[in-house]
N, C-alpha and C positions, 0 to 999 in steps of 0.2 A: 305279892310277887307272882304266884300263881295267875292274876286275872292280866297280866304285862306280859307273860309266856303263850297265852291264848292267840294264835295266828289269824282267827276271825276278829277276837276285840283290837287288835292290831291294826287291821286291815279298816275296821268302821272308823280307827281314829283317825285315818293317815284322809278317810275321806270329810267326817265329818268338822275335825278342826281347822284345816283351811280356809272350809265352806263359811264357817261361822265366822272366822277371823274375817272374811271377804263384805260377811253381811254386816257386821257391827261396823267395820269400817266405809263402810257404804253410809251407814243410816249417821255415823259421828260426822261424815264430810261433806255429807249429801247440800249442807251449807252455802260452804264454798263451789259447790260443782255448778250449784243450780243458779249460781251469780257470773258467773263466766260466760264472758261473751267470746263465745268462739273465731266470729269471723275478726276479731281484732286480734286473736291468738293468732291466728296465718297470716295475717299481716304483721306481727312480730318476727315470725320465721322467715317472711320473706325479705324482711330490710336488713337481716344480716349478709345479703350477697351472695354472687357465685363462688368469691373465691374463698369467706371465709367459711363457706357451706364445703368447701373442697377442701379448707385445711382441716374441719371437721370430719368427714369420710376418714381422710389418712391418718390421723389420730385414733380415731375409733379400729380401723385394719390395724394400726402400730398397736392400740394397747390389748388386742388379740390375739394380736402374733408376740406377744409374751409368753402365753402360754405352750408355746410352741416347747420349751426346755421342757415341761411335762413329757412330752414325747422323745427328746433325746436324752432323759433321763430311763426312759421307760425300753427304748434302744439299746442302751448300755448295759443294764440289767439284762436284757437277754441275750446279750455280745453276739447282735444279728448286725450285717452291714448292710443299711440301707438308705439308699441315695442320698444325699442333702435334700435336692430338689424335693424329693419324694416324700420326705419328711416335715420339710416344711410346709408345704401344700395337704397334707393329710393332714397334719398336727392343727392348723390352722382349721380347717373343713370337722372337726372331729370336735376341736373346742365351741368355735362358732356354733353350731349343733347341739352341744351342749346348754349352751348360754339362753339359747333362744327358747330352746324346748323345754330344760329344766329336767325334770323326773330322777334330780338327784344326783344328775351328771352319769346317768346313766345311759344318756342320749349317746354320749361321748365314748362310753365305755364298749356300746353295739359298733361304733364306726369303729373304731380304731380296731376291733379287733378282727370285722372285714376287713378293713385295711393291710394290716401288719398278717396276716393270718399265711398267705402265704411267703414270708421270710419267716415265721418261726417253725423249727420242727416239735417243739412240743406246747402244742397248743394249750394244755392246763397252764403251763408255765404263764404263757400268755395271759390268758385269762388271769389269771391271779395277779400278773404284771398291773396291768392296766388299772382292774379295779383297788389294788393297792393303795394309789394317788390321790383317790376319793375322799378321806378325809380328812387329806392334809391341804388340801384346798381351800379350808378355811381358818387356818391359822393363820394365814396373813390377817384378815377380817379381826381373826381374836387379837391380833397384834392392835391393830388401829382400835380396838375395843378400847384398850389401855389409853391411848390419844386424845378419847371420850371421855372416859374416867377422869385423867387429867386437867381436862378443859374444866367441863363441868363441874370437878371439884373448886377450883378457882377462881369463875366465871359463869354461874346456872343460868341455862337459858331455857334449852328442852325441857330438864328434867324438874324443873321449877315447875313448870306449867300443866307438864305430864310424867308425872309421879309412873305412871301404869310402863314405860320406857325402860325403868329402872329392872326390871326383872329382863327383858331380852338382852341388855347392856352387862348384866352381873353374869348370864348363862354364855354368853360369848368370852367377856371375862375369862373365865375359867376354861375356856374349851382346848386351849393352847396346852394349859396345864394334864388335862384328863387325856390329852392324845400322847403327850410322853408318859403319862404310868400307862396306861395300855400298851402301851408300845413294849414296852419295859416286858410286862406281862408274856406277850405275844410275842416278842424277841422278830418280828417279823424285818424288821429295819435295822440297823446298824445308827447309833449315833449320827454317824458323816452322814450318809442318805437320807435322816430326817430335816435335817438342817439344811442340806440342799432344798428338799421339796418346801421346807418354810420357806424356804428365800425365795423361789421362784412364785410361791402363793403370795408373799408380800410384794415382790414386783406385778402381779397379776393387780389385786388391787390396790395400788398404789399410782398403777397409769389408768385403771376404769375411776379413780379421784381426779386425775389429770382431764382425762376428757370431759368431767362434767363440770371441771371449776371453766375449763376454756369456755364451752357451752355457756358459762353462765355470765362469763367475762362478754363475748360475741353478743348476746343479749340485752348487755348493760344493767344485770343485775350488781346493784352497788353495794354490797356486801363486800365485808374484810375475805380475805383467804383463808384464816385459819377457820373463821367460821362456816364458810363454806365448804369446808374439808370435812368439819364435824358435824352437820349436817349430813353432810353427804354418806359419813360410816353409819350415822347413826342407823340415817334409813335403809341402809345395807342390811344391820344386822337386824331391822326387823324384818326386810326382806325374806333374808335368808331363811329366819326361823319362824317366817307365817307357811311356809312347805310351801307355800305357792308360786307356779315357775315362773320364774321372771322375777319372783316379790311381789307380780302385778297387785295394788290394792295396799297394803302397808308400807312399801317403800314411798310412793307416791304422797300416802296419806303424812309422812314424818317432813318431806322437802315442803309439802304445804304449810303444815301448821310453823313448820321451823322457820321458813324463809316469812314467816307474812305476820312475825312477831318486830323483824326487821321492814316493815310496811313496803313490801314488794309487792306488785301488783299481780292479782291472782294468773289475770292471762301471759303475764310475762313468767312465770313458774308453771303454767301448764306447755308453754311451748320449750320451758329447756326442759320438761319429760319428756316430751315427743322428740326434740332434736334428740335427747341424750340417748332415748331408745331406739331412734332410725340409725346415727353413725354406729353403738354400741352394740346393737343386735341384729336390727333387721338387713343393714347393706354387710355386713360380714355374710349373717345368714343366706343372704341372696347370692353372692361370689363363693359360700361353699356350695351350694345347692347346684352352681354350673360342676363345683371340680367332681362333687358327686354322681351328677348324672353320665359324666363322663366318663369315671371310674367305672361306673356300672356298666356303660355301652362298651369300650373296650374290653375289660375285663368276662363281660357276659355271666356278670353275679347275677343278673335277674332270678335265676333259677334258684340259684341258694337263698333267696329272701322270700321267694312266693309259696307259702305253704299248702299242701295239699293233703285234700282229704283228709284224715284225723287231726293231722297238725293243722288243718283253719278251723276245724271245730274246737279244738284247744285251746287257742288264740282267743275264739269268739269266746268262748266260759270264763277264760279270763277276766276279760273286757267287763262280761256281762255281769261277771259276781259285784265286781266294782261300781259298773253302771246304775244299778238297782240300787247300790246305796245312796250314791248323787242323787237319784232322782226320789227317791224315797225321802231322804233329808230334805230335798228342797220343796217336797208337796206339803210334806207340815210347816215350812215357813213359808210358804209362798201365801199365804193368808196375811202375814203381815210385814211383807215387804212394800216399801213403799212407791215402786214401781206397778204391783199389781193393786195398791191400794190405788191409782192415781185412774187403772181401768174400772174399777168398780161403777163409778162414774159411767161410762159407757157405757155400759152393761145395762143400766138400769134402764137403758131406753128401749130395751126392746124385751129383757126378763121383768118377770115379778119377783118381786121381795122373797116373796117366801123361797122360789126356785133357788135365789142365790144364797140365802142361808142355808140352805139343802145342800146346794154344790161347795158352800165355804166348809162344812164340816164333814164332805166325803172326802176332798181332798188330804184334812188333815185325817183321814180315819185309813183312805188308801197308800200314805204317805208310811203310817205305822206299819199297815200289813207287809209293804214291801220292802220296809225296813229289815221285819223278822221272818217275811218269805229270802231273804237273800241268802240265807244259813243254810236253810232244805236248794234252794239254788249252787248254793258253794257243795252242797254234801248229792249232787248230781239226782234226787228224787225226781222221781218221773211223774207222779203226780203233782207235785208241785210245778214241775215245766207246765202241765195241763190249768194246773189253776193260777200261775203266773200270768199266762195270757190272758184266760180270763179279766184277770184284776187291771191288766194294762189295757187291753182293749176299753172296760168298764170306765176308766180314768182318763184315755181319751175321748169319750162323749162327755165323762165331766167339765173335762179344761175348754169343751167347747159351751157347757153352758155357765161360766164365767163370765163369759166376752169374749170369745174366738181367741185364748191364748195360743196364739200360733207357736211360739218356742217351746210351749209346756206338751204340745201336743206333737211336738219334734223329739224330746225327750224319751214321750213312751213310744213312738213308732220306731226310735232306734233300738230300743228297751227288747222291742218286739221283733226286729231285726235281728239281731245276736241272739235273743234267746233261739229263733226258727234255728238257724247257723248252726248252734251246738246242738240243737235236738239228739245227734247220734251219742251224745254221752252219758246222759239220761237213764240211767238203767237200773237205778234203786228203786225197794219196794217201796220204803221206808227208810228215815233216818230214827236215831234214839235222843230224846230231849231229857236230858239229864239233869239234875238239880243245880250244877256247875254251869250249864249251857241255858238255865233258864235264870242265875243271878245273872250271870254277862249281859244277856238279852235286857235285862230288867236294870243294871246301871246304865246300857246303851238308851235305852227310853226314858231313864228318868233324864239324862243329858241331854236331850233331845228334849226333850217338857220344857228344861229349864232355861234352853234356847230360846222356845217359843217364850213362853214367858217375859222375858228379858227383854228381847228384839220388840214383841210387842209391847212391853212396856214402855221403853225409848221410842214407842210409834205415840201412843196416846195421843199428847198435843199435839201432834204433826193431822193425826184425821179428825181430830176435833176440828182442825182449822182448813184444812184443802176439802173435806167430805161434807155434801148438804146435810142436814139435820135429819131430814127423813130418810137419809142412808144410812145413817149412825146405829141404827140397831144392829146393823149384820154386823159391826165390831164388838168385840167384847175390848171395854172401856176401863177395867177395873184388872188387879193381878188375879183374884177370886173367879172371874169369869175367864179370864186368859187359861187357869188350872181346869174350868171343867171344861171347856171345849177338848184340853187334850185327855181326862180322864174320860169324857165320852169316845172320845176316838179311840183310845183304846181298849174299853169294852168292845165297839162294834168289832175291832179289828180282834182282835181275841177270837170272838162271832164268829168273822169270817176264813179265819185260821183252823178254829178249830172244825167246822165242818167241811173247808176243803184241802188239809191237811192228815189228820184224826181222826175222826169221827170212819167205826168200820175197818181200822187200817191194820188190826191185828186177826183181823178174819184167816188171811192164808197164814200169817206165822203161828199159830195156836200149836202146830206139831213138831214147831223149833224145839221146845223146852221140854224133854220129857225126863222124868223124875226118877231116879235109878231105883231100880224096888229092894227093898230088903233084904232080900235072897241072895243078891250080886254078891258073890264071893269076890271077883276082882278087884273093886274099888281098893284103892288105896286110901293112908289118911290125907283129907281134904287141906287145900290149904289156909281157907278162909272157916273158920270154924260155924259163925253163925250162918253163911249162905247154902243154901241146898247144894245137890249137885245131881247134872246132869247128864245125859248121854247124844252121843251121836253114833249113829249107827247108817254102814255100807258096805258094798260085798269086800269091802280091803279091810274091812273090821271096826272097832269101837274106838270112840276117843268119849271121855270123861272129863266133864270142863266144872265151872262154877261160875257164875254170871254178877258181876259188879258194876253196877252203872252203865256203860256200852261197853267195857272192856271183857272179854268170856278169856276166862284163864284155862288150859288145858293142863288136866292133874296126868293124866295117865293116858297112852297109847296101846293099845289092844290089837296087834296086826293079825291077819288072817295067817303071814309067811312069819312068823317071829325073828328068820334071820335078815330078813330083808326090810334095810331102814331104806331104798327107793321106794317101796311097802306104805311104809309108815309115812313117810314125804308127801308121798300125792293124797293119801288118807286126810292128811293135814291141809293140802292143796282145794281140795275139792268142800271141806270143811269147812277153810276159811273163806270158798268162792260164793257158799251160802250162803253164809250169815255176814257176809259181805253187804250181801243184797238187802240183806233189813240193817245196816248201818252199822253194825257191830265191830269191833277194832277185838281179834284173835291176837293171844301170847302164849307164847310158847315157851316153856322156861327149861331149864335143864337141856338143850340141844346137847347133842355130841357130835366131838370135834371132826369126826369123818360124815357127819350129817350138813355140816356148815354149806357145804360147797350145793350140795345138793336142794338144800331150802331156798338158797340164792337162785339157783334157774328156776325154780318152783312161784320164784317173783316178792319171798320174802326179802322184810331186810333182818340184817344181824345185827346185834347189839350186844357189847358188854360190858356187864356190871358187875360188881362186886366178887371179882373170877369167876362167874358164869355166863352163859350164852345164851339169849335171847331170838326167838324168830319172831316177828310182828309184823301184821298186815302194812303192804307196800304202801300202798295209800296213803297212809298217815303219816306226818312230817317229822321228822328225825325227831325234833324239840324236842313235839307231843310225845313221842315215844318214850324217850330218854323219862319225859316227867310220869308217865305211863308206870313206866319199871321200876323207879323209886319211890312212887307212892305205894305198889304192890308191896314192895319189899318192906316197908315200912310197916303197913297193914299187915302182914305175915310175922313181922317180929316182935307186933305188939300180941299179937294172940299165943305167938310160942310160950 
């Protein structure tokens, strides 16, 4: 539970599971993609007509302007009067945006609340309105789950053939279920209101099946209805739950293998994706993108979207912690995807052997580094900004001595773009690598091993057969060679971490820690019995801490003014602005209640537990906090 509470191993999964879902599904279909003849595919699209191409459009606007009752559900809730006209045009423009973009229908949740922001007066409200509706958006889906289930009980056809289905089909299953006990829990909804938002989520996907059976009907795919319906949820809900927006890559891969058991011809299934995603997505997307820009020009929201100064470098840090990891994860697979397997080829005509075995195991060696530089990137160290460019700079002359990968080489020039961007945030000496933060890092790698691994394994016969013989060395052909390519990378990457990380970095903090001498009549008893305990010392007076992993506990406050706890506040202010700087997360326990107010403008947060009051450095994310102060407490009470 503990390593599921981590907001960084979080964040690596939200990037790395897609990624992989994207690439296994690539290398299982790569089959059928690479027998498709395309120019017979646009001449399927084009013998359905203008007009059935127009009944198409209207169908796809009609089954997105369903979701439009998400919005006057979301109206009603904050008993604001606003237009019809205005509603339905926003509501439209806000889901469209959503669909298109994905990010969890979080697309939807930024517009609508430009939108609606000025008709409500309290904006939280708002905010909470909106994203409220988020996860009942997919109980319609878990509805038709049931549909699946049914069929397929009766009738296997999918899950006959692919067993591996059964697990996103059982987690949809139940998700209908798991959103009424939370709810339950959360009391956030009322009965009536949840049953609304199901039904409006079951009409959403219920006409996005309408468009695609018509799609498929226009086509003259000869397929029964029912099965075309279940097909169509199926690949929905892997969709859904590959996190990747749109589904691009798993929804696709399920209409494939589903429709061409029924011996549907592959280009006649790749052109009802494309129609079902031009009516479905892209011409919505395009009709909201007019009411958008419009909005924006009348309204002269420009200025509320375009950030400045701090807030683009906070944007760019964002961006950038997430970037590093894409691009991090895809240098250790880009060795054995079999697109870069197909330049290898290339390559050879103007590199030598040896250069390209050289450049295939920096890629996966600098793939690592910036896998585990992106944590000293998320935790703002400034050294790291300094040797992040280095390694990206370094990794675009690799990608060129590959074969001129031009997109790998677009990767770290953006990499290097955003990192420049945020430079003003940059301001740590150091972060602290804790035994917690080096399991995380070390199941993130071994996942990442097991990828490569894997992906290259399902490569094997594929470069035995398209790679000449005398290129075959630069593969590792066996799982045993697949393991030490990435155990050497990450040694080297260890190498390079640790000297442009480590190595020296405790040079100025040596007079952080100083050791209370024996004499001290003040100390009180300590709270952690086995850990030392320390001092800090400034002209507002002494604080007296004890140091556990990153987290430095403050036992006692020593003011220069005794009656004065603004005294004591900024003592604590200036204390935790320190050891700020070398990565350190300060607690402050026993606060008093006329101190609260004053810790808070001081930039701490408050927290409480177990009837007492907490201060803990801003930085750190509620969660962490929360699990912060219970592991303390815990620790404390087994030593009492």
């Amino acid at each position: 539970m503990q390593l599921f509470r981590n907001t960084y191993f979080l964040k690596v999964l939200k990037v790395v599971f897609p990624l992989t879902i994207l690439i296994v599904l690539y290398i299982e279909g790569k089959k059928q993609i690479q027998s498709i003849n395309m120019a017979l595919v646009m001449e399927k699209i084009r013998d359905i007509g203008f007009f059935s191409f127009t009944w198409l459009i209207i169908l796809g606007v009609l089954a997105v302007s369903t979701m439009i009752f998400y919005d006057l559900f979301i109206s009603s809730g904050l008993k604001v009067r606003i237009p019809a006209r205005k509603l339905a045009v926003y509501g439209f423009s806000s889901n469209s945006f959503a669909n298109f973009m994905g990010f969890g229908g979080f697309a939807g949740v930024g517009l609508r609340t430009l939108y609606y922001r000025k008709y409500a007066r309290n904006f939280p409200l708002l905010l909470k309105s909106v994203t409220i509706i988020l996860p009942y958006m997919l109980c319609g889906l878990s509805i038709f789950a049931w549909w699946v289930v049914i069929y397929e009980w009766t009738d296997p056809t999918l899950l006959l053939d692919y067993p591996i289905l059964k697990l996103p089909l059982l987690i949809m299953s139940g998700y209908l279920f798991f959103i009424f006990l939370a709810s339950h829990f959360t009391k956030s909804l009322n009965i009536r209101q949840q049953l609304i938002l199901i039904g409006i989520s079951f009409l959403e996907w219920f006409f996005a099946g309408i468009v695609f059976w018509q799609t498929s009907v226009l086509l003259n795919v000869d397929v029964p209805v029912l099965i075309t319906f279940t097909i169509f949820f199926m690949a929905a809900i892997a969709g859904v739950l590959s996190t990747v927006p749109g589904g691009v890559g798993a929804f696709d891969f399920v209409v494939l293998v589903g429709f061409a058991s029924f011996e549907v011809y592959e280009e006649k299934l790749v052109a009802l994706l494309l129609l079902y995603r031009l009516v479905y997505y892209v011409v919505p997307f395009l009709i909201s993108s007019i009411v958008f820009f419009t909005f924006m020009f009348k309204e002269k929201a420009w200025k509320s979207l375009l950030p400045e100064g701090r807030s683009w470098s906070i944007v760019c840090h964002r961006i950038l912690s997430i970037w590093v990891l894409i691009v991090g994860a895809l240098l250790v697979l880009f060795p054995v995807i079999p697109a870069i397997v197909r330049k290898i080829t290339i390559a050879n005509e103007f590199l030598s052997m040896e250069m390209m075995q050289v450049s295939h195991q920096f890629s996966i060696t600098i793939g690592i580094t910036l896998l585990v530089l992106a944590r000293a990137i998320e935790d703002k160290v400034k050294r790291a900004y300094y040797f992040t460019f280095f390694i990206l700079a370094f990794g675009t002359l690799v990608s060129f001595s590959k074969g001129f990968h031009f997109w790998e080489a677009v990767l770290f020039l953006v990499a290097m773009l955003l990192l420049y961007f945020s430079r003003r945030l940059f301001y740590r000496k150091s972060s602290q690598y804790t035994f917690v933060k080096g399991l995380i890092d070390g199941v993130i790698l071994l996942a990442i091993a097991l990828i490569y691994v894997i992906v290259g394994s399902l490569q094997i016969s594929y470069i035995q057969r398209i790679v000449p013989k005398r290129l075959q060395d630069l593969f590792s052909l066996d799982t045993q060679s697949l393991w030490q390519d990435v155990g050497f990378g990450v040694l080297l990457a260890i190498a390079l971490i640790y000297f442009g990380l480590f190595i020296k970095r405790w040079k100025e903090s040596g007079s952080l820690f100083q050791t209370v001498p024996e004499s001290d009549e003040h100390i009180a008893q300590p709270l952690l019995n086995n850990k030392p305990i320390y001092f800090y010392s400034s002209d507002q007076g002494n604080i007296y801490y004890q140091k556990c992993m990153d987290n430095l506990i403050v036992m006692e406050r020593i003011d220069c003014e005794p009656d004065s706890h603004l005294q004591s506040v900024f003592l604590c202010q200036k204390f935790e602005n320190e050891m700020d700087r070398y990565g350190f997360t300060v607690i402050i326990p026993s606060v008093k209640e006329e101190e609260v107010s004053s810790f808070r403008d001081a930039g701490f947060q408050i927290i409480e537990e177990d009837e007492k009051i907490y201060a803990l450095s801003n930085n750190v994310p509620q969660i962490v906090a929360k699990t912060n102060i219970k592991w303390l407490n815990r620790m404390v009470n087994k030593m009492a």
